[in-house]
C-alpha positions as CSV (number, residue, x, y, z in Angstrom):
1,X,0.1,-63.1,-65.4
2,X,1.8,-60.1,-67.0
3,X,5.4,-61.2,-69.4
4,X,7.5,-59.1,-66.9
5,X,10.5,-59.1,-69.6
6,X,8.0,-56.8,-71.8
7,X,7.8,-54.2,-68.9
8,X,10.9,-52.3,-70.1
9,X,10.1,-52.4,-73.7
10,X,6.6,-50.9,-72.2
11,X,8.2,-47.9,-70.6
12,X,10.9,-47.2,-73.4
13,X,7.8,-46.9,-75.9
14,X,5.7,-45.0,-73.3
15,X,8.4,-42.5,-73.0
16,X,8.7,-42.3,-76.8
17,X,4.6,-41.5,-77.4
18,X,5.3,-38.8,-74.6
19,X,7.9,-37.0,-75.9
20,X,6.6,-37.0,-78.8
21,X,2.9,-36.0,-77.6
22,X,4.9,-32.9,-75.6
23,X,6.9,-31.7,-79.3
24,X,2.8,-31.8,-80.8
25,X,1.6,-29.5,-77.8
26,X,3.5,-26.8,-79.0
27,X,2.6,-27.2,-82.4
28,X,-1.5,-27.3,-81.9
29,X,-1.1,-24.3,-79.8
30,X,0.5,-22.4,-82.7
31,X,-2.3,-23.9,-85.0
32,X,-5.3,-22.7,-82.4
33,X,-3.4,-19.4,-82.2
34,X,-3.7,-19.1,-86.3
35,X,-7.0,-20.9,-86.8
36,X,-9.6,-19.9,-83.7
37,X,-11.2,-16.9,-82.4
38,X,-9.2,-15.5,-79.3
39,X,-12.2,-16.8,-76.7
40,X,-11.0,-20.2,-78.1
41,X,-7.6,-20.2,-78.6
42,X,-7.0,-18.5,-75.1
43,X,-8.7,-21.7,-73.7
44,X,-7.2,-24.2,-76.0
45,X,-3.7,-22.6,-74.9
46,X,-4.1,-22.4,-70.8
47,X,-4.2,-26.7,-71.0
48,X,-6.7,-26.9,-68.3
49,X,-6.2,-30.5,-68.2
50,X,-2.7,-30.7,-68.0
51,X,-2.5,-27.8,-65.4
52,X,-5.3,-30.4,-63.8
53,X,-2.4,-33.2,-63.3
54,X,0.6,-30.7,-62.7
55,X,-1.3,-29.2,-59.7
56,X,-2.7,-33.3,-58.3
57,X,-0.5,-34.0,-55.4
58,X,-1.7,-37.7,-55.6
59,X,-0.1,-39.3,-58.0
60,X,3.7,-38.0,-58.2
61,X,4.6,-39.6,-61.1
62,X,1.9,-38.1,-63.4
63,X,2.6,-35.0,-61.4
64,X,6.0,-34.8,-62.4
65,X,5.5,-35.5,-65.7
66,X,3.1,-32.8,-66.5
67,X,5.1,-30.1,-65.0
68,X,8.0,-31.6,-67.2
69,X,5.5,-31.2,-70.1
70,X,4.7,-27.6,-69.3
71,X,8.7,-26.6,-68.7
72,X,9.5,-28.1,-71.9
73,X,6.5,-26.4,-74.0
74,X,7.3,-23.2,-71.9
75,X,10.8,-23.2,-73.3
76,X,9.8,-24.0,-76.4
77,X,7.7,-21.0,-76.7
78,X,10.3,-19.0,-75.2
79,X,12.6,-19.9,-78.4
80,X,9.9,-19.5,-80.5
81,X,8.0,-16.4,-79.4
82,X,9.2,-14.0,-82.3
83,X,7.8,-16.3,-84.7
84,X,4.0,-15.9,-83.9
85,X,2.4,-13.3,-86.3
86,X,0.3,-10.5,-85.0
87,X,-3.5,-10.7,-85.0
């Protein structure tokens, strides 16, 4: 049987690995932009996967926290655009 007094403890950390997963998202898609050939990097930075989640109407909760992840990195990049060098 599950300690039900860890539960919350659970959460609070989950919530802490994902906003700290969604600050790192951000940050690889700068890197792919440097690093990788456009082919690649374009991929990288569409996040098939997480568009996968955002646009999965049976599970709400992941649902919503995908498109979270995507408005956040979206205004993160919006703040950061002029920072990107030219290739």
């Amino acid at each position: 049987m599950k300690d039900f007094d860890s539960q919350p403890k659970m959460k609070e950390l989950d919530l802490k690995v994902l906003r700290k997963a969604t600050l790192l998202v951000p940050e690889l898609m700068q890197l792919a932009h440097k690093v990788l050939p456009a082919s690649k990097s374009i991929h990288v930075q569409s996040l098939p996967l997480l568009f996968e989640i955002a646009s999965n109407f049976q599970d709400q909760a992941l649902r919503h926290i995908a498109t979270s992840a995507f408005r956040f990195i979206d205004t993160l990049s919006r703040t950061t655009t002029g920072t990107l060098p030219e290739r």
